[in-house]
OpenMM code with the backbone's topology and positions (N, CA, C; nanometers):
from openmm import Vec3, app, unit

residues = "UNK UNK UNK UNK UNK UNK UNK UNK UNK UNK UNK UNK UNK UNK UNK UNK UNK UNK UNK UNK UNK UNK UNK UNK UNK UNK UNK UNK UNK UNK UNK UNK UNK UNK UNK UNK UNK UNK UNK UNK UNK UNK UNK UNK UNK UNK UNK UNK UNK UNK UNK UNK UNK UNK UNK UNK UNK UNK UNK UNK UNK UNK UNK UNK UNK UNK UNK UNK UNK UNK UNK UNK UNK UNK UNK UNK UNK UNK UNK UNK UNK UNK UNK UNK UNK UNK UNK UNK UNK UNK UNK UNK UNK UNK UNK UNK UNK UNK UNK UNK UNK UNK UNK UNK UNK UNK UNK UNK UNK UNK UNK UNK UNK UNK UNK UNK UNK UNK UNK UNK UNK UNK UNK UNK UNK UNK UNK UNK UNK UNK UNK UNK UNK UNK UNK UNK UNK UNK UNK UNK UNK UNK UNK UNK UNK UNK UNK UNK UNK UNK UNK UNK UNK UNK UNK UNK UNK UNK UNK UNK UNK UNK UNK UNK UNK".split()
positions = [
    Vec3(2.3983, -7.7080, -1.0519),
    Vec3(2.3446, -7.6454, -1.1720),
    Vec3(2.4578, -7.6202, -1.2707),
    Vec3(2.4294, -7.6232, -1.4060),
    Vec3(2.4743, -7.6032, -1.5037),
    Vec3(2.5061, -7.4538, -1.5540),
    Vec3(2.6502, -7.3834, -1.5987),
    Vec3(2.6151, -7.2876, -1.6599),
    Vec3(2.6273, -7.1673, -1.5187),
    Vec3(2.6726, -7.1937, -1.4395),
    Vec3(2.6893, -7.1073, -1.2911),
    Vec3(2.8238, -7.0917, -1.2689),
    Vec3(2.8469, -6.9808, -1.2560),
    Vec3(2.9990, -6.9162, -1.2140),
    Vec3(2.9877, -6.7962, -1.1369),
    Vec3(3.0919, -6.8090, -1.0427),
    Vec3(3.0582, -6.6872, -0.9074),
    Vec3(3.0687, -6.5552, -0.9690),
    Vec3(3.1200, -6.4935, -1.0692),
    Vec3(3.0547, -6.3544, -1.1083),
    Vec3(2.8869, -6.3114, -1.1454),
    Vec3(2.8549, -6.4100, -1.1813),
    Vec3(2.7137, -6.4385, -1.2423),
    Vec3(2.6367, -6.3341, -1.1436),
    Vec3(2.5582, -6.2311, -1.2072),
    Vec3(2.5371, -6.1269, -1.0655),
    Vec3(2.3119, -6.1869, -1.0869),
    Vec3(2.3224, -6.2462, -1.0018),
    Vec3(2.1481, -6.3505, -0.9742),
    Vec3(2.0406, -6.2450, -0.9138),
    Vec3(1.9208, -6.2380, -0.9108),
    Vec3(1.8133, -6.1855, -0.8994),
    Vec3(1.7210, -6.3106, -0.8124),
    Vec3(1.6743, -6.3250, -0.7133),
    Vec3(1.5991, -6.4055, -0.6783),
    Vec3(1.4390, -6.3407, -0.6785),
    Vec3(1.3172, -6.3972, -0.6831),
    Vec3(1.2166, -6.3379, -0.6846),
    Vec3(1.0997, -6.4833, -0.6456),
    Vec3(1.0995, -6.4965, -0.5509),
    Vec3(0.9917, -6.5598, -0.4769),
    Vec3(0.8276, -6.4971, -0.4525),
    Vec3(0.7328, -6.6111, -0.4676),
    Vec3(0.6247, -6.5914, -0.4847),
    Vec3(0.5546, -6.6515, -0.3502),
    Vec3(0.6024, -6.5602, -0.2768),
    Vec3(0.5632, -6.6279, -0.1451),
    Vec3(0.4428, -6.7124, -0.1328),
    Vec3(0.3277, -6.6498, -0.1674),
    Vec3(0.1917, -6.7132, -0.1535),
    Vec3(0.1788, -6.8305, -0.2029),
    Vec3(0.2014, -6.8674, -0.2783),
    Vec3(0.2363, -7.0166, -0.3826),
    Vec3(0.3036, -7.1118, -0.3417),
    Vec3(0.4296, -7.0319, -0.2425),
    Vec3(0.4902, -7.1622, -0.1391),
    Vec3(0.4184, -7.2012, -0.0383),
    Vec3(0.3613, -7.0684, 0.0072),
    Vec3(0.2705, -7.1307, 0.1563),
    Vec3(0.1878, -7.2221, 0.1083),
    Vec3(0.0624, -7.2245, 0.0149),
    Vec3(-0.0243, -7.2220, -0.0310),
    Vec3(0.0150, -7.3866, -0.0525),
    Vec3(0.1128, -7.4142, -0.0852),
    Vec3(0.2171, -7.5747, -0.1566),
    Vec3(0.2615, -7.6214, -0.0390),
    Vec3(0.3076, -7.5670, 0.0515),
    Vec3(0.3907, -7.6165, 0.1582),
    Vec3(0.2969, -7.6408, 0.2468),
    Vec3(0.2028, -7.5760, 0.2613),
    Vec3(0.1113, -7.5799, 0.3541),
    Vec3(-0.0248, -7.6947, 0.2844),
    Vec3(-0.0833, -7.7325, 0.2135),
    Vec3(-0.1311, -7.7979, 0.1699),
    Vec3(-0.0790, -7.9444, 0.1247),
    Vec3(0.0702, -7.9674, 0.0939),
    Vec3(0.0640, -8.1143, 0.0563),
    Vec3(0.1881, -8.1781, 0.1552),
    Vec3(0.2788, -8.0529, 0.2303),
    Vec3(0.3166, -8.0837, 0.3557),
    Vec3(0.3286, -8.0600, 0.4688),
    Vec3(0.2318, -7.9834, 0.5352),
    Vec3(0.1880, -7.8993, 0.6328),
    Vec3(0.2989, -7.8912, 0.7331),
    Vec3(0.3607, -7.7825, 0.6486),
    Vec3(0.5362, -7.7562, 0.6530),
    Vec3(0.5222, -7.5639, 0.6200),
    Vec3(0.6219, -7.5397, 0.6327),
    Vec3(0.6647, -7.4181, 0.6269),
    Vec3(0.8030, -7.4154, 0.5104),
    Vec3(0.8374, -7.3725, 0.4545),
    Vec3(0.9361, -7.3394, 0.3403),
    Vec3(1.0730, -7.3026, 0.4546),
    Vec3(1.1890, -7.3372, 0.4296),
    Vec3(1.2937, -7.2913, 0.4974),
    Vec3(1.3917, -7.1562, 0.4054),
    Vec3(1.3769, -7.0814, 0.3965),
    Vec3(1.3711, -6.9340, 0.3211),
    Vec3(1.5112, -6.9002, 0.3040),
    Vec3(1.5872, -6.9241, 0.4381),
    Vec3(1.7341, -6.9196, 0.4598),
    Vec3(1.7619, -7.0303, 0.3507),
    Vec3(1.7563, -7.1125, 0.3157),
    Vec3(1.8065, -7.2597, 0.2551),
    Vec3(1.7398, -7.2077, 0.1207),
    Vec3(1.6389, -7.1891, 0.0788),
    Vec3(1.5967, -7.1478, -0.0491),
    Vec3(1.6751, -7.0371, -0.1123),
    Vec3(1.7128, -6.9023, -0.0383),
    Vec3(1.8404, -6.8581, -0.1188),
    Vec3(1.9572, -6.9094, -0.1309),
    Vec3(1.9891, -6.9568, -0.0391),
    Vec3(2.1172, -7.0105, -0.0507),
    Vec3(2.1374, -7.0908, -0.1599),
    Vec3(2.0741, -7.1530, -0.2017),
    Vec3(2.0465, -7.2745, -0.3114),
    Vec3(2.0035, -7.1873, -0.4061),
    Vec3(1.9604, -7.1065, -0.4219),
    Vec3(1.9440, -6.9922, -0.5698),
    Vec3(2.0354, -6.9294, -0.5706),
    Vec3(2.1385, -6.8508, -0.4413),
    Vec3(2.2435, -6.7979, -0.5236),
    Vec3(2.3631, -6.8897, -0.5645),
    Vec3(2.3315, -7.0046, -0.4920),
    Vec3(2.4909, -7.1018, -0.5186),
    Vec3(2.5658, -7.0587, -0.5503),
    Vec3(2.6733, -6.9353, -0.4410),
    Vec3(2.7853, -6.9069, -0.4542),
    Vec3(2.8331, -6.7877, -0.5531),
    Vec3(2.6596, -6.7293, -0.6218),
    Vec3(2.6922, -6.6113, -0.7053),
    Vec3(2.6624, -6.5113, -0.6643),
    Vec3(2.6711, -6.4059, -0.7158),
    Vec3(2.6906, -6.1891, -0.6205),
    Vec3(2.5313, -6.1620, -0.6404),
    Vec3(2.4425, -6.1617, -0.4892),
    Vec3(2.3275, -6.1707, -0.5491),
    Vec3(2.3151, -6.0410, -0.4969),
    Vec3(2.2347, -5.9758, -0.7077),
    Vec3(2.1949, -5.8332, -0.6396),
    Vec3(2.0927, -5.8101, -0.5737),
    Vec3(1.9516, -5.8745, -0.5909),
    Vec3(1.8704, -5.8961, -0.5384),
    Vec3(1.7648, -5.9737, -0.4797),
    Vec3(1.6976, -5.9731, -0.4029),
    Vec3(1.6305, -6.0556, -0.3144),
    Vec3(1.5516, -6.0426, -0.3068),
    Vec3(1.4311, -6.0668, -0.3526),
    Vec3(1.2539, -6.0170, -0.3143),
    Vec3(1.1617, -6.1259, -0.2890),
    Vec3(1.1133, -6.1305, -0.1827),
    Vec3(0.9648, -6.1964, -0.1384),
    Vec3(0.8687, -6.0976, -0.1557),
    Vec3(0.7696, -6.1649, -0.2560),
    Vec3(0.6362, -6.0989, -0.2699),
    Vec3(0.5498, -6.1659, -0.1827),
    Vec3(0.5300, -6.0550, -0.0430),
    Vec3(0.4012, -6.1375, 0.0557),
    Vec3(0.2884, -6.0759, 0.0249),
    Vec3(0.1801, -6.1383, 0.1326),
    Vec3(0.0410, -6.1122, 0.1179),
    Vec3(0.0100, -6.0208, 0.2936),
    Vec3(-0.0348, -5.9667, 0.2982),
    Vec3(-0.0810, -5.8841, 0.4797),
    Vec3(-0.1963, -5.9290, 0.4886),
    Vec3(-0.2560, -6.0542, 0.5331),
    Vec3(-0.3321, -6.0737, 0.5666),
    Vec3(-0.4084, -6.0979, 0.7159),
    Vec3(-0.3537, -6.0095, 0.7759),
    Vec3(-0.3580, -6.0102, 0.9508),
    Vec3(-0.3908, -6.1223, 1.0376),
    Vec3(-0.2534, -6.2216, 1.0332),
    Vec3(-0.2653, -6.3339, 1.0687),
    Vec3(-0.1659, -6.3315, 1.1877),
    Vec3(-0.1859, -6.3972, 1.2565),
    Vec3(-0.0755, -6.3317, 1.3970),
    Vec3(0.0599, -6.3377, 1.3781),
    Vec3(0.0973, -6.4030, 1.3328),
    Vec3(0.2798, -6.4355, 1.3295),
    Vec3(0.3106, -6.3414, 1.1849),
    Vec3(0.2429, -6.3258, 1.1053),
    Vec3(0.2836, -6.2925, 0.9798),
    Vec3(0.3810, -6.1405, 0.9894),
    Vec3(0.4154, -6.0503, 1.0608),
    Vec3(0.4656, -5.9748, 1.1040),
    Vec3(0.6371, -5.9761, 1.1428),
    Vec3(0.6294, -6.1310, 1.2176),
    Vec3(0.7441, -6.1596, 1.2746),
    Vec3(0.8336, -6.2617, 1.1544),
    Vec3(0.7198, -6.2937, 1.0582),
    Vec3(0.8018, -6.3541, 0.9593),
    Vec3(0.8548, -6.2660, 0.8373),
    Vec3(0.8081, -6.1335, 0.8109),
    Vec3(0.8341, -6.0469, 0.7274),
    Vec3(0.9515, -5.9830, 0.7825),
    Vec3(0.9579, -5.9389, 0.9294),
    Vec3(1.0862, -5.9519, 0.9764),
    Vec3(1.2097, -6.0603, 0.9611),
    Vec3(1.1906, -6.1432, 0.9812),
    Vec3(1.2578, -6.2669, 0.9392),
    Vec3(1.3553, -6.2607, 0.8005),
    Vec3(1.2286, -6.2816, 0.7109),
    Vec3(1.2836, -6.2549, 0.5534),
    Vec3(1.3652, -6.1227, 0.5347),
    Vec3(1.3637, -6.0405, 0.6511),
    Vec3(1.3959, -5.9611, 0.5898),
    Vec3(1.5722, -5.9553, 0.6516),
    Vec3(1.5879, -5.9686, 0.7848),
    Vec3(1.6978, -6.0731, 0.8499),
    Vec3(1.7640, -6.2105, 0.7237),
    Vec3(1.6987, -6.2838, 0.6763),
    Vec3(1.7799, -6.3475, 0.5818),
    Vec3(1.8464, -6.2830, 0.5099),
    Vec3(1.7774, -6.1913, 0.4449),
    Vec3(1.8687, -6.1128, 0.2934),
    Vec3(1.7478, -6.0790, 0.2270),
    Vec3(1.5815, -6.1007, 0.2342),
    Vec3(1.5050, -6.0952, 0.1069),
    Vec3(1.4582, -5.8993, 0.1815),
    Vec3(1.4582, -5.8272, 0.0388),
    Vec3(1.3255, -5.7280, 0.0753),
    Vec3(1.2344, -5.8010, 0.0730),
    Vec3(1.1344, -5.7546, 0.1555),
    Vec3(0.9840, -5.8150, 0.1002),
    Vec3(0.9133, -5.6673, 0.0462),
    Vec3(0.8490, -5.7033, -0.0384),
    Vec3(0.7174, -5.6281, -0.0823),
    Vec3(0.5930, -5.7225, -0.0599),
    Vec3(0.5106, -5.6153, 0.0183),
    Vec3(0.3933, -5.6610, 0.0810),
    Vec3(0.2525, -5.5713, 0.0123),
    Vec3(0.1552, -5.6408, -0.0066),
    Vec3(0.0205, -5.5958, -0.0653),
    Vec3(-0.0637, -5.7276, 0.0443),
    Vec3(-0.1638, -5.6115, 0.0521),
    Vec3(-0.2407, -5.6190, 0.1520),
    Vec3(-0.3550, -5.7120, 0.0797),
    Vec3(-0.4203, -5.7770, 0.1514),
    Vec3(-0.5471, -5.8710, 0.0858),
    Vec3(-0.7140, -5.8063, 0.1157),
    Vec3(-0.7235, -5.7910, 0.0189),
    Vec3(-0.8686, -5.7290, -0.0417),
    Vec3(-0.9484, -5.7781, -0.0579),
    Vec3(-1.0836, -5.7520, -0.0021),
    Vec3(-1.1630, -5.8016, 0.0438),
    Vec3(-1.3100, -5.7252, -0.0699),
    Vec3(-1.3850, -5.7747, -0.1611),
    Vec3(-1.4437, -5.7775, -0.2787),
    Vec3(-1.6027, -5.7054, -0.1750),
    Vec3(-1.7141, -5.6747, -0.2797),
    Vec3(-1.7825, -5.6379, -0.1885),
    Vec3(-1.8763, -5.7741, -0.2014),
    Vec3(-1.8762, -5.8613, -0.2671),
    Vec3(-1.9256, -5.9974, -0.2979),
    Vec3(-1.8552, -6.0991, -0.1597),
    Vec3(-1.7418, -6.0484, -0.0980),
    Vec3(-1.6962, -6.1281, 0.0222),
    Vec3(-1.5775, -6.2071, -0.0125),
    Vec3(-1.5753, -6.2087, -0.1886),
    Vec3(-1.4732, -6.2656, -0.2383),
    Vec3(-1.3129, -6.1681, -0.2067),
    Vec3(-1.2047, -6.2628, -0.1331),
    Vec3(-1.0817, -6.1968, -0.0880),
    Vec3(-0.9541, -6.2226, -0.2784),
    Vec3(-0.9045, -6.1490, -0.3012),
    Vec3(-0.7911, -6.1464, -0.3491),
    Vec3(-0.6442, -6.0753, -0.3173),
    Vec3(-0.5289, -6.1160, -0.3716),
    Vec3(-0.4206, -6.0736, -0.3420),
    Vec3(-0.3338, -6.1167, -0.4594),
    Vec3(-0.2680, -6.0325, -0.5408),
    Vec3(-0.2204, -6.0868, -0.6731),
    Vec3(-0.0701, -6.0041, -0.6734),
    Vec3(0.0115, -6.0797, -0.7204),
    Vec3(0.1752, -5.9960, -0.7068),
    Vec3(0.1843, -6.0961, -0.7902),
    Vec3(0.1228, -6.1302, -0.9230),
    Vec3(0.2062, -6.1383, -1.0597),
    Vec3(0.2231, -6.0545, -1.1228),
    Vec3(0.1514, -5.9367, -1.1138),
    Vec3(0.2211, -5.8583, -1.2331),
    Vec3(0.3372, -5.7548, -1.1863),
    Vec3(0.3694, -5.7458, -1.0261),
    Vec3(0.4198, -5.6842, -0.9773),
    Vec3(0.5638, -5.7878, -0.9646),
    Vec3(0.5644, -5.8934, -0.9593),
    Vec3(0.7113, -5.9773, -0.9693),
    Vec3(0.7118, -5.9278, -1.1277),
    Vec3(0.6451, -5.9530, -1.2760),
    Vec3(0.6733, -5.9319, -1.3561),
    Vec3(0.7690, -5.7609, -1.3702),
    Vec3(0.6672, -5.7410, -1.3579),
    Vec3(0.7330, -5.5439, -1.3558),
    Vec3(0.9040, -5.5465, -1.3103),
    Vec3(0.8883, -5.6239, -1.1962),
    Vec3(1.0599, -5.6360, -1.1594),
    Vec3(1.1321, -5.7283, -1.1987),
    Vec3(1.1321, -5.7951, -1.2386),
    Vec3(1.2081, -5.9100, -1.3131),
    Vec3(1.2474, -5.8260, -1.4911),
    Vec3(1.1400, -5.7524, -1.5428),
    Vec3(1.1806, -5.6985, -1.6813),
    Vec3(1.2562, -5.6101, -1.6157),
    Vec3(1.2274, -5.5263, -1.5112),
    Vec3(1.3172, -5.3945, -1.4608),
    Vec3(1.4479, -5.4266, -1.4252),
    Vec3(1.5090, -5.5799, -1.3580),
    Vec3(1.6079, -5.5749, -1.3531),
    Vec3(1.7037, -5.6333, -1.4268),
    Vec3(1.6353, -5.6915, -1.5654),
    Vec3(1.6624, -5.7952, -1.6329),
    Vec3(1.8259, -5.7166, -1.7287),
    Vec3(1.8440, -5.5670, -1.6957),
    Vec3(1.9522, -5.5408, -1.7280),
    Vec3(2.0442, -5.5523, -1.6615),
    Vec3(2.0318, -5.5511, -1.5355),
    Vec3(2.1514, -5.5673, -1.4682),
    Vec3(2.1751, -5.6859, -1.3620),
    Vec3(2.0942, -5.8224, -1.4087),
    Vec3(2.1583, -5.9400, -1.4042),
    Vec3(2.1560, -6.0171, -1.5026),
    Vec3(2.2001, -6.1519, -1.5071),
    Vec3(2.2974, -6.2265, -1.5423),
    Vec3(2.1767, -6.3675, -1.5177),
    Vec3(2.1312, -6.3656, -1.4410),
    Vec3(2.0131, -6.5122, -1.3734),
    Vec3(1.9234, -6.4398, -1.2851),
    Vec3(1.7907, -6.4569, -1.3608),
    Vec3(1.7254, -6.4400, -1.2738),
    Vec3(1.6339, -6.6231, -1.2063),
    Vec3(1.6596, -6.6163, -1.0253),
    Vec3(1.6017, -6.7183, -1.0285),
    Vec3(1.4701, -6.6960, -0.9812),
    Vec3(1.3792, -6.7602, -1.0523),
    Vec3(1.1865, -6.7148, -1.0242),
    Vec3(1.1461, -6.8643, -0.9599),
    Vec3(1.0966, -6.8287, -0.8347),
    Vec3(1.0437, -6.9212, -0.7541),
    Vec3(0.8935, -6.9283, -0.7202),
    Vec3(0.8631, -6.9970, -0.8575),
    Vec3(0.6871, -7.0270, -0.7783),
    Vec3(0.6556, -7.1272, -0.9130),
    Vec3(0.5628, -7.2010, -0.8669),
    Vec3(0.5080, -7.3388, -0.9509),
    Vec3(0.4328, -7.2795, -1.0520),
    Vec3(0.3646, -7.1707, -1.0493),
    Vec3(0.2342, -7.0826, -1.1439),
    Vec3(0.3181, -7.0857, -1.2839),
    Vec3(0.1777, -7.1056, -1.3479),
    Vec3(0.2233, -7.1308, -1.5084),
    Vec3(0.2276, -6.9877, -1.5964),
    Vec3(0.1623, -6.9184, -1.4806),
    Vec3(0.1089, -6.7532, -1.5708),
    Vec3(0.2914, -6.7250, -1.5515),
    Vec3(0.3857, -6.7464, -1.4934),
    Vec3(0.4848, -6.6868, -1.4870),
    Vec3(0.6050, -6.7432, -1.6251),
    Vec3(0.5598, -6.8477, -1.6908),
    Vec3(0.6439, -6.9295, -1.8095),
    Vec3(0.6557, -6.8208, -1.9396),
    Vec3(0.5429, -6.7013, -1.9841),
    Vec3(0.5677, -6.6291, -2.0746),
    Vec3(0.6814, -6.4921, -2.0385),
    Vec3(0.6822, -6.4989, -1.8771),
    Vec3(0.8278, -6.4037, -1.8393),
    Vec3(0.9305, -6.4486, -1.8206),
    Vec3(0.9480, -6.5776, -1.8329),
    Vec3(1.0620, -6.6422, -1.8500),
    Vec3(1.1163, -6.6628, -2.0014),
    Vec3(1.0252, -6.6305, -2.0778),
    Vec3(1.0811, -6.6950, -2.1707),
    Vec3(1.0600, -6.5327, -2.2223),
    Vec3(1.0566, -6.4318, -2.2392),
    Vec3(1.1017, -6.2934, -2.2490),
    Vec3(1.1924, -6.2819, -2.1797),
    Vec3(1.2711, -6.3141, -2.0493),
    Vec3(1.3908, -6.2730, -2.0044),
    Vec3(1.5051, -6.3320, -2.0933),
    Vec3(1.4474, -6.4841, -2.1221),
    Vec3(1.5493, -6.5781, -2.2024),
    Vec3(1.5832, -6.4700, -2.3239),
    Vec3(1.4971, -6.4652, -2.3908),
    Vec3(1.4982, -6.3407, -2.5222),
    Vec3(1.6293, -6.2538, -2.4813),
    Vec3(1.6080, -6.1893, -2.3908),
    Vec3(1.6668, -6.0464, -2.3286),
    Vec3(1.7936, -6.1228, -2.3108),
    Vec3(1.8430, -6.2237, -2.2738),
    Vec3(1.9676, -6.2718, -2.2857),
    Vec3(2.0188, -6.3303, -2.1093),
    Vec3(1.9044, -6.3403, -2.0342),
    Vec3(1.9070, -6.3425, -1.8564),
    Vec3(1.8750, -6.5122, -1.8960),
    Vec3(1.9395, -6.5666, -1.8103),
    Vec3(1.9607, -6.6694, -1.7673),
    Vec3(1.8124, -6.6855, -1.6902),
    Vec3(1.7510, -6.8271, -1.6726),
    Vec3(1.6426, -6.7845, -1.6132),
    Vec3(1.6463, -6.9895, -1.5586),
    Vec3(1.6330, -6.9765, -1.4223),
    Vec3(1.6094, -7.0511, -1.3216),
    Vec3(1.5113, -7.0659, -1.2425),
    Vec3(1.4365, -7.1829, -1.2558),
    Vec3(1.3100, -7.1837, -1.1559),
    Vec3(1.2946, -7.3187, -1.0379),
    Vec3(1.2755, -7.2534, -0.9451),
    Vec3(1.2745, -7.3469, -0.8276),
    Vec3(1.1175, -7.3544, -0.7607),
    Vec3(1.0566, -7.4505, -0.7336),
    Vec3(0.9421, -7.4593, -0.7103),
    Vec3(0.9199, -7.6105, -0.6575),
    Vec3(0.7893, -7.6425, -0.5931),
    Vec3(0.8285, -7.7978, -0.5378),
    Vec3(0.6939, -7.8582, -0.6836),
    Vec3(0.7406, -7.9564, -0.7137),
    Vec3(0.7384, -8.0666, -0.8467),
    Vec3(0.5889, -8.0536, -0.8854),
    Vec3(0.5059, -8.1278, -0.7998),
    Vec3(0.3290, -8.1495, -0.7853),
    Vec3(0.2635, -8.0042, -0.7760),
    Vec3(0.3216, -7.9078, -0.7946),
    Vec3(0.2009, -7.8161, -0.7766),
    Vec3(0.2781, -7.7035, -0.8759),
    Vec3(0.3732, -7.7403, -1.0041),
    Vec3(0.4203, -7.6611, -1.0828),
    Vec3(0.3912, -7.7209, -1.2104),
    Vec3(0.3480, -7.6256, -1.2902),
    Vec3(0.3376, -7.6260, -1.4167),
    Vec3(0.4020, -7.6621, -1.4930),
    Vec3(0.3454, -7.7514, -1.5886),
    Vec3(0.5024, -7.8036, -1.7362),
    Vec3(0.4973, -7.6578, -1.7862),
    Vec3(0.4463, -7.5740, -1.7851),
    Vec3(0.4432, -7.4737, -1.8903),
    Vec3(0.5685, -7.4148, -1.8363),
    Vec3(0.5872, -7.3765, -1.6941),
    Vec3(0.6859, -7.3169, -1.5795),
    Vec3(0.8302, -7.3942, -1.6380),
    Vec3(0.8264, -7.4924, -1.6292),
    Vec3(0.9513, -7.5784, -1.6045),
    Vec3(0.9690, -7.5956, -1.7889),
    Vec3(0.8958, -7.6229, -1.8287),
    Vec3(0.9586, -7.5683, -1.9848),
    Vec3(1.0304, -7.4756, -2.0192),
    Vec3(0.9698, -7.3480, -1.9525),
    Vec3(1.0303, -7.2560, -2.0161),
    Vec3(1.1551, -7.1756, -1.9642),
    Vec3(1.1666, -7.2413, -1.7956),
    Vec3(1.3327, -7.1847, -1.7718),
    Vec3(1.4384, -7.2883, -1.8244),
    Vec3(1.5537, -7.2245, -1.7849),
    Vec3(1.6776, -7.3085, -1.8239),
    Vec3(1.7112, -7.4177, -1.7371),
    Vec3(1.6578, -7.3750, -1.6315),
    Vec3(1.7199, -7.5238, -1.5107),
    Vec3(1.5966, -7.5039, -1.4520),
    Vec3(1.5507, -7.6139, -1.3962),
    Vec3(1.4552, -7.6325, -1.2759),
    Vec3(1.5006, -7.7354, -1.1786),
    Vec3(1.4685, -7.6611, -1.0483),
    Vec3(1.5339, -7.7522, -0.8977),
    Vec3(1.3687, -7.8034, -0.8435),
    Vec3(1.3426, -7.8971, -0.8334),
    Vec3(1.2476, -7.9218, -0.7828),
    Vec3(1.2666, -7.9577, -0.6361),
    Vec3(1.2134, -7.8893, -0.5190),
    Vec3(1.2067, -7.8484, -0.4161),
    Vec3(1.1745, -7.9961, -0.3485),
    Vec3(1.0479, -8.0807, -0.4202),
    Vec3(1.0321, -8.1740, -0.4080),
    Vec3(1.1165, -8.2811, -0.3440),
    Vec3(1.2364, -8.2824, -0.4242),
    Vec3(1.3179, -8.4092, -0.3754),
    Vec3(1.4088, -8.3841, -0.2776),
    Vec3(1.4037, -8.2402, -0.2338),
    Vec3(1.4821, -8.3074, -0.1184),
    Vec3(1.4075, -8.1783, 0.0089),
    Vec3(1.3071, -8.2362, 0.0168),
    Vec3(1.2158, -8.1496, 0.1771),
    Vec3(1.2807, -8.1449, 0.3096),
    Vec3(1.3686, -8.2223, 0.3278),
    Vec3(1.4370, -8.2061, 0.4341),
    Vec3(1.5074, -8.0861, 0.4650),
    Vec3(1.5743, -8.0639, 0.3113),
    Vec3(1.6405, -7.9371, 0.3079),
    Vec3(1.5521, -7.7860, 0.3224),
    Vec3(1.4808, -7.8311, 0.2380),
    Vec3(1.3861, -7.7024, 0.2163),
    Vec3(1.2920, -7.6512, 0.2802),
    Vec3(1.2276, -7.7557, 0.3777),
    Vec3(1.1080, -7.7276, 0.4307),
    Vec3(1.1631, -7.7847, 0.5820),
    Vec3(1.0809, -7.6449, 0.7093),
    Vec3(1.1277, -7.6402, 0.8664),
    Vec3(0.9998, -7.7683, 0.9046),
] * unit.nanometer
topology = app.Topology()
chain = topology.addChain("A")
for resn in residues:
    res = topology.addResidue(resn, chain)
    for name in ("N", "CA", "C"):
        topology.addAtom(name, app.Element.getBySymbol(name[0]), res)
């Protein structure tokens, strides 16, 4: 990447659901999480780390929130809600938003990881704010609107070996 130097103090903010949701649908794969920061902080002082999960009482999902949390990510977790129509939701866009403006003073790059296009108008308000803004996501299931509007995009896509267990 372009524009990266090891003081650069980085923000990572993953959209967990969007990877499963991608990883699990077009390569019935799992995301490698360890390798996904590593490749977002490339070598810069990362202040923070967040996976936004979903609790949807699935058996392993417990031991993987542990996990992430063993790599380096906090997770913040919201539970999945269940409509009285039967319809389920679970939404942590406006809750990655909330933190990305909240920390947008005290980094330098924030990198936002998820293909969703609703996330291209907070990128391009951080750009405003003067934050460096990086998005990593895999190619086919991300938005031009997404990849327009950060400064670099890594598409996850080309190299799955790396990225995905």
């Amino acid at each position: 990447m372009s524009n990266v130097h090891p003081a650069q103090r980085v923000a990572v903010l993953v959209d967990a659901q969007n990877f499963y949701h991608t990883t699990q649908s077009v390569y019935s794969r799992n995301i490698d999480y360890r390798e996904l920061l590593e490749e977002a902080v490339d070598g810069r002082q990362l202040t923070r780390a967040i996976a936004y999960v979903i609790r949807a009482d699935s058996p392993k999902e417990e031991s993987f929130f542990e996990a992430l949390a063993e790599i380096g990510f906090e997770t913040k977790i919201k539970d999945l809600k269940t409509h009285a129509d039967g319809s389920k939701t679970a939404d942590w866009d406006v809750g990655m938003i909330l933190d990305a403006v909240t920390l947008a003073p005290h980094i330098d790059t924030a990198v936002i990881c998820t293909g969703d296009g609703d996330f291209s108008r907070l990128c391009s308000h951080l750009r405003h704010e003067g934050v460096r803004v990086e998005g990593m996501a895999f190619g086919e299931s991300t938005s031009e609107d997404m990849v327009d509007a950060v400064d670099s995009f890594t598409d996850l896509s080309e190299r799955v070996d790396r990225f995905l267990l």
